[in-house]
C-alpha positions in Angstrom: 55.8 62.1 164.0 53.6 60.1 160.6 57.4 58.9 159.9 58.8 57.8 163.4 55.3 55.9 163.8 55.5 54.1 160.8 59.4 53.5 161.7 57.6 51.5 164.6 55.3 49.8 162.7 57.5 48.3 160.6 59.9 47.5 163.3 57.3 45.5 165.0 56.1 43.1 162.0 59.0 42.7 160.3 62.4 41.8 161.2 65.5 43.2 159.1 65.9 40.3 156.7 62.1 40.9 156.0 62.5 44.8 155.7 64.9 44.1 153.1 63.3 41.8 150.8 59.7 42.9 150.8 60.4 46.5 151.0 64.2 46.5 149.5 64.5 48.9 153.1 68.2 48.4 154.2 68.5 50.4 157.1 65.3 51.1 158.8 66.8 53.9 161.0 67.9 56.4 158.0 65.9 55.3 155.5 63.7 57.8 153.8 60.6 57.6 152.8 58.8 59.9 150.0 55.4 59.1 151.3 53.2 57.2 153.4 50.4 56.1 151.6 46.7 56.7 153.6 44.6 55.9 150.6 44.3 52.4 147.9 45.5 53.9 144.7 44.0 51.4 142.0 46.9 50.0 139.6 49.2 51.9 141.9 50.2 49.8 145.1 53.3 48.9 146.0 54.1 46.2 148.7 55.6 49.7 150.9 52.1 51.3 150.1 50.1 48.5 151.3 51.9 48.8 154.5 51.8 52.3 154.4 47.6 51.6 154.3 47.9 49.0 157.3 49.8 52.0 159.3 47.4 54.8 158.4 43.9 52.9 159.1 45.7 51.4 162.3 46.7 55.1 163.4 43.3 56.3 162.9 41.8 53.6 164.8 43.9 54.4 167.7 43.5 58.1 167.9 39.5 57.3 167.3 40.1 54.4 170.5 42.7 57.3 172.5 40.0 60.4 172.3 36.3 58.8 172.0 36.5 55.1 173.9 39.6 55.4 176.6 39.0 60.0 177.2 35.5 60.3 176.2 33.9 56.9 178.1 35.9 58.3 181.1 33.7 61.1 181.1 30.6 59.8 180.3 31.1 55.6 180.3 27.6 55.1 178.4 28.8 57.4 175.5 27.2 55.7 172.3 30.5 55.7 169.8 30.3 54.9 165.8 32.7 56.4 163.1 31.2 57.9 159.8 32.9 56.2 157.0 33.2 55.6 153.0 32.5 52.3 151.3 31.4 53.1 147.9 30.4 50.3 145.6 31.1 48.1 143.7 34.7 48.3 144.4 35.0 50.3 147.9 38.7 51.1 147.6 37.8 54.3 150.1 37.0 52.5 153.0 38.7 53.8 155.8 38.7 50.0 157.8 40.0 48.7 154.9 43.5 47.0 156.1 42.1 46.8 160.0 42.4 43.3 161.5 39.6 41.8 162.8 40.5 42.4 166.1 40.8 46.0 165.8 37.7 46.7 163.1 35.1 48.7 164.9 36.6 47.0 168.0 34.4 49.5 170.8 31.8 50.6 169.0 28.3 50.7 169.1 27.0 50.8 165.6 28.4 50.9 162.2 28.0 54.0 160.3 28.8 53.9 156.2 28.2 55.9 153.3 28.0 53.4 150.0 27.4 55.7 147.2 24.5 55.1 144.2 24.7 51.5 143.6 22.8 48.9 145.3 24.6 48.1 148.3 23.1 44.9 149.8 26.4 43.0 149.3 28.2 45.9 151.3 25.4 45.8 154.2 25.5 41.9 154.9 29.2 42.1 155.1 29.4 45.2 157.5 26.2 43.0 159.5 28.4 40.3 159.5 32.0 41.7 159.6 30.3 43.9 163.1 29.1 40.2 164.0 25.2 41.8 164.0 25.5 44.9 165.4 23.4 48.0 164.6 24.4 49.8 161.4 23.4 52.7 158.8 24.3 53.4 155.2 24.1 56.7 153.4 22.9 55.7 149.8 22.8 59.5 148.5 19.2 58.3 147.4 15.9 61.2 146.9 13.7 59.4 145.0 13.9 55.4 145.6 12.6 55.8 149.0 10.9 52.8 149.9 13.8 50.6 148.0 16.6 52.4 150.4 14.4 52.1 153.5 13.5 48.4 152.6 16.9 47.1 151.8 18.3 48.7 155.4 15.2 47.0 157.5 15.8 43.6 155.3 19.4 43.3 155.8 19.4 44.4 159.7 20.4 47.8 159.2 18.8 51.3 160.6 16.9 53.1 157.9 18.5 56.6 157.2 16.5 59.0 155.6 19.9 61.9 154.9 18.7 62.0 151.7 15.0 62.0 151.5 13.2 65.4 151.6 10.8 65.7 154.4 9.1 68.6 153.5 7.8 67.0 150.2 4.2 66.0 151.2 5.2 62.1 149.4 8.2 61.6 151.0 6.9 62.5 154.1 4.0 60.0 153.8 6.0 57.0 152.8 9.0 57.7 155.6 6.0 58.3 158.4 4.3 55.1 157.1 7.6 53.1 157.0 8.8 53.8 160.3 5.5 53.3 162.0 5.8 49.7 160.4 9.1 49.1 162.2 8.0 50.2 165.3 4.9 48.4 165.2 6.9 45.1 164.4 9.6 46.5 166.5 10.3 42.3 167.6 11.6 41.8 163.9 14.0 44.3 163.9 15.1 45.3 167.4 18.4 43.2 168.1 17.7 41.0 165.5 20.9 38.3 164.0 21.4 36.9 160.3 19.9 33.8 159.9 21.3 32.6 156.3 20.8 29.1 155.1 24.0 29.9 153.6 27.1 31.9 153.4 29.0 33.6 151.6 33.1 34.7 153.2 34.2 38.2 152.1 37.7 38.0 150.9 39.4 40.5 153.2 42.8 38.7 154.0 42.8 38.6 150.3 42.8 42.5 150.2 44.9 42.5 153.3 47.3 41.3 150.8 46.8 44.0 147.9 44.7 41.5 146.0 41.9 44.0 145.7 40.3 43.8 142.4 40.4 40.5 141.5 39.3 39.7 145.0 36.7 42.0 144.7 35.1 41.5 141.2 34.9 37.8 142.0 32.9 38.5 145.5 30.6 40.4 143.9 30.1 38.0 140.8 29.3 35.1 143.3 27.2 37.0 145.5 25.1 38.9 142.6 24.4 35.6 140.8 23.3 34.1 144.8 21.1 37.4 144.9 19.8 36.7 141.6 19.2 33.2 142.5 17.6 34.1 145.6 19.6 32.7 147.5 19.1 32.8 151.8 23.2 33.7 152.4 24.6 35.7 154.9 28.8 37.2 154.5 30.9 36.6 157.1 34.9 37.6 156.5 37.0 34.9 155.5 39.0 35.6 158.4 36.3 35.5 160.9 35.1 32.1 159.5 35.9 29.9 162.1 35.0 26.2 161.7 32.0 26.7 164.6 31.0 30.2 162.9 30.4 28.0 159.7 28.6 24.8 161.1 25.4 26.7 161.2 24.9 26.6 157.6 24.2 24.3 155.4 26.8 25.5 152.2 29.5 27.9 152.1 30.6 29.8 149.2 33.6 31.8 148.2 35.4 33.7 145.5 35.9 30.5 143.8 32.9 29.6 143.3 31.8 30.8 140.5 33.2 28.1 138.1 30.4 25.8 139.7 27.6 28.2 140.0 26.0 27.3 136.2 25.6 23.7 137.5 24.5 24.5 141.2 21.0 23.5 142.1 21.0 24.9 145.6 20.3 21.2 146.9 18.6 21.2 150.6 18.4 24.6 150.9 15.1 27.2 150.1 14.0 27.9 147.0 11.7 30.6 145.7 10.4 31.6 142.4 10.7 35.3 141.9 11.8 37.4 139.3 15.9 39.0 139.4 14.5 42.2 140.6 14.0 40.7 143.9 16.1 40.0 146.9 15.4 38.0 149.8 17.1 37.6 153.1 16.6 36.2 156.4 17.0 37.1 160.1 15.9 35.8 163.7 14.3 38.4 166.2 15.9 38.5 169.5 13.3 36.4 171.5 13.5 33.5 169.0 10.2 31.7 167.3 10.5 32.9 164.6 12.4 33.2 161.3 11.9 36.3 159.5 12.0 36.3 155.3 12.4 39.4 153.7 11.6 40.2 150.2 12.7 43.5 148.3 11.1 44.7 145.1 13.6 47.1 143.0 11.0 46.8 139.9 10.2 50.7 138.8 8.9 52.3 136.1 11.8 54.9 135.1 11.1 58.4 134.1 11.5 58.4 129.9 15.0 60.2 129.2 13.5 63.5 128.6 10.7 63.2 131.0 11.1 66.1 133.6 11.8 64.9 136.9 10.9 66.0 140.5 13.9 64.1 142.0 11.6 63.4 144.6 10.0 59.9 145.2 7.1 61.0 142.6 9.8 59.8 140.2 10.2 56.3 142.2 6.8 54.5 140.6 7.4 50.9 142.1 6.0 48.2 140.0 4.5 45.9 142.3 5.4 42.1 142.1 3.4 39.3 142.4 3.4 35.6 141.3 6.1 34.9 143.8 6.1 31.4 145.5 8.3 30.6 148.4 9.4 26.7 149.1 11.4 26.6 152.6 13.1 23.9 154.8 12.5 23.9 158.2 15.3 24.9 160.2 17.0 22.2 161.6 15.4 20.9 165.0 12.4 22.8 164.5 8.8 22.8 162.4 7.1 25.4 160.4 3.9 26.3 162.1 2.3 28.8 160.7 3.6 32.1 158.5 1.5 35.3 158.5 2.1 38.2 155.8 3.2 42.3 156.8 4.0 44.9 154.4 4.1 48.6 155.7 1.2 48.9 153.4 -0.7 46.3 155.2 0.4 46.1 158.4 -2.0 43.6 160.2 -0.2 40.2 159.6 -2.2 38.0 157.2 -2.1 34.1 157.8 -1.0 32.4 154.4 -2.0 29.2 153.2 0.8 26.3 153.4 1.6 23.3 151.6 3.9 20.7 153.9 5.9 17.8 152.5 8.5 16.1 154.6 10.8 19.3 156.1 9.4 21.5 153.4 6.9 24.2 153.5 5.8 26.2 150.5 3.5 29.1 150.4 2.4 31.4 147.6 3.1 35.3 148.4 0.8 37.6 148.0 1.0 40.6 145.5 3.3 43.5 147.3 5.2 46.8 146.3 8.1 47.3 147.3 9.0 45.4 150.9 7.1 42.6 152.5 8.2 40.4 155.9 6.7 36.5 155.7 7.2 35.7 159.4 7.6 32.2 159.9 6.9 30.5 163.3 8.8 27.8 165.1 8.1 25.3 167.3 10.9 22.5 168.4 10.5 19.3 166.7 11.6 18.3 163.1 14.6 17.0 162.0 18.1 17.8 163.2 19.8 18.2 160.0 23.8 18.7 160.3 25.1 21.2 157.9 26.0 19.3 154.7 28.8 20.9 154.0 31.0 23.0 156.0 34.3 24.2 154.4 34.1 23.7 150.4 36.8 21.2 149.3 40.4 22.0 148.5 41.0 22.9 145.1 44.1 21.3 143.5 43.4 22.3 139.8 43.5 25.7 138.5 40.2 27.5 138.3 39.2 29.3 135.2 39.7 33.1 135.9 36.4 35.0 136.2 35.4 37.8 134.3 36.2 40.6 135.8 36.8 44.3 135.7 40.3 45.5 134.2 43.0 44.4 136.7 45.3 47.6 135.4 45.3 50.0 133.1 46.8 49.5 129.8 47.8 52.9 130.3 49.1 52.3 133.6 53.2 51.9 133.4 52.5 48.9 135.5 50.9 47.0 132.7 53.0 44.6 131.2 55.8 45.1 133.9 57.9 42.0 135.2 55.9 41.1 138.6 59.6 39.4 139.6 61.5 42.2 139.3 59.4 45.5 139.5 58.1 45.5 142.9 54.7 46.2 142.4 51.6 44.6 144.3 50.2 42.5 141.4 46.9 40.7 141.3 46.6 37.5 140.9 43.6 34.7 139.8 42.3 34.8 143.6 39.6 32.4 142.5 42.4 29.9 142.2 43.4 27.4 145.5 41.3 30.1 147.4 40.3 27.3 150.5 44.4 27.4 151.3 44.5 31.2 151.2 42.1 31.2 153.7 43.7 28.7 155.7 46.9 30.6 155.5 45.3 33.8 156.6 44.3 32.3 159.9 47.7 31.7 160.9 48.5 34.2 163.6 50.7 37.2 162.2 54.1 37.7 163.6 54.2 40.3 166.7 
């Protein structure tokens, strides 16, 4: 069955000439094949494995579509539909979407559904927010004791707080996930069917892993968007092959992979600023009934437990370090003024008008001192000055970037190391950060059916 599928998928994309020089297959009909690769296997892929990928995340998607959205909708047609997946950071070579096309990834489904492992997966969140062009999503973080921080960066990047992993019957917990939650649903209008709003953005290279390129690809996506994190940066991700020119006129810069040889010289020109130290992250959505453009600030800063220190693994072992000093200096958003901005934390609730300081299209405001999460809601009105976005597409590169520093491409154990890329067949990466603008161009040329 696995084989005469993937027969059919090959049949249908490639033609015999094609079978023959990218997967050395002569005769489609009797050749055989020793596997059919479901899974990335890191220094291992082959240009038959890649396909072999393609197949597998295709077939699942189709048996998901066949049983839940066609059988189980007929049943029931409001049935709410989301698939529980694998993501893990920083590299999420387990993600079972991982070769879909964009017009098959979570094509019928209500919400997004991911677990992301330890590591702090705010990169991971605004490209599933973006990718699931601002649907609802969740992500497990397999997190007990950094409560607040997991519940925060869900609500701040437009996701559904999950709380898998925090222990309700410890007295704590319970107190910070009751408090949290009756935060949300008290400022339900920031968070109910809210979108990205991003002064910038930042494209995930998926056609670049569509085309085995998945750790150079990768390492550089999450070197340019860590250093726009650290910067505190206002950027949303989008997929570089959802990045349509009128998807990308919204903001004011775009950045990809190959950005980083620029980033030590980039002074975010017409675009936010704010003074706050790297342990903050700030980002920015719209509520559904408009008016308003929502900032909101993280705090990772904790005191951790001394190395032989015992531990509760509860959130008595989070001990937040609350931030303050942080000052905030916005542009209005284009066609409209800043009004006021008032001030909500789940610790303080009530919103708190803050004291501004206008010049020109600029507001700036000092924040006050907060723990770990904090929303500065700032209202709209029409009027102002109807900026275009400065810079759409970046420029095409015609010199060679430098190559980023990046995590091991192979294994110097690996056999593959060192092996002729001409000759041995193997999916190889390559300096992705180089003459990345025509790679995405290329990618948006329809594939052959």
């Amino acid at each position: 069955y696995c084989v005469r599928g993937f027969k059919d998928h090959l049949r249908e994309r490639y033609s015999p000439a094609e079978l023959r020089k990218q997967f050395g297959i002569e005769n489609l009909e009797t050749h055989p094949f020793a596997e059919i690769n479901g899974w990335y296997k890191a220094n291992e892929m082959t240009p038959l494995r890649l396909e072999g990928q393609r197949f597998s995340d295709m077939s699942r998607k189709r048996a998901f579509d066949d049983i839940f959205i066609a059988y189980g909708r007929s049943l029931k047609p409001d049935l709410i539909l989301a698939q529980w997946l694998h993501s893990y950071q920083p590299l999420p070579r387990n993600d079972e979407r991982f070769m879909l096309p964009p017009d098959l990834w979570a094509k019928g489904e209500d919400y997004l559904w991911y677990c992301v492992g330890k590591n702090e997966p705010t990169l991971q969140m605004r490209y599933v927010r973006g990718a699931g062009g601002d649907r609802s999503f969740s992500v497990c973080h397999y997190e007990s004791v950094k409560i607040r921080a997991s519940l925060a960066e869900l609500a701040a990047n437009g996701g559904a707080p999950m709380t898998r992993y925090a222990n309700f019957n410890d007295p704590e917990s319970r107190q910070e996930l009751v408090r949290f939650f009756r935060f949300m649903k008290r400022h339900d209008d920031v968070y109910h069917a809210s979108v990205m709003a991003g002064e910038a953005v930042l494209l995930h290279p998926r056609s670049q892993l569509h085309q085995g390129r998945f750790t150079d690809a990768m390492t550089a996506f999450h070197a340019v968007g860590d250093r726009l994190l650290n910067d505190h940066v206002l950027f949303d991700v989008l997929p570089d092959d959802m990045a349509t020119p009128d998807r990308l006129a919204r903001y004011s810069r775009v950045f990809t992979i190959s950005s980083m040889p620029e980033m030590s010289a980039e002074n975010y020109a017409g675009l936010s600023r704010f003074e706050a130290p790297p342990t903050v992250r700030v980002s920015a959505s719209n509520p559904r009934n408009g008016g308003v453009w929502d900032i909101h600030f993280v705090n990772y800063n904790r005191k951790e437990p001394a190395a032989k220190a015992k531990k509760t693994g509860f959130i008595a072992d989070e001990n937040p370090i609350a931030v303050s000093g942080v000052q905030a200096d916005l542009v209005s958003p284009p066609g409209f003024s800043i009004t006021k901005v008032e001030w909500i934390t789940p610790e303080s609730p009530d919103p708190n008008p803050l004291p501004l300081e206008k010049a020109s299209d600029r507001v700036r405001f000092s924040a006050p001192e907060f723990l770990v999460y904090a929303v500065a809601r700032v209202h709209l009105a029409p009027g102002g000055p109807k900026r275009t976005a400065a810079l759409a597409v970046p420029p095409v590169r015609t010199a060679s970037a430098p190559v980023l520093p990046a995590l091991p491409v192979a294994d110097p154990a690996d056999p593959e190391a060192g092996c002729d890329p001409t000759a041995c067949g193997h999916v190889h990466a390559s300096p992705v950060a180089v003459n990345y603008i025509e790679d995405v161009r290329a990618a948006r040329k329809p594939a052959r059916r």
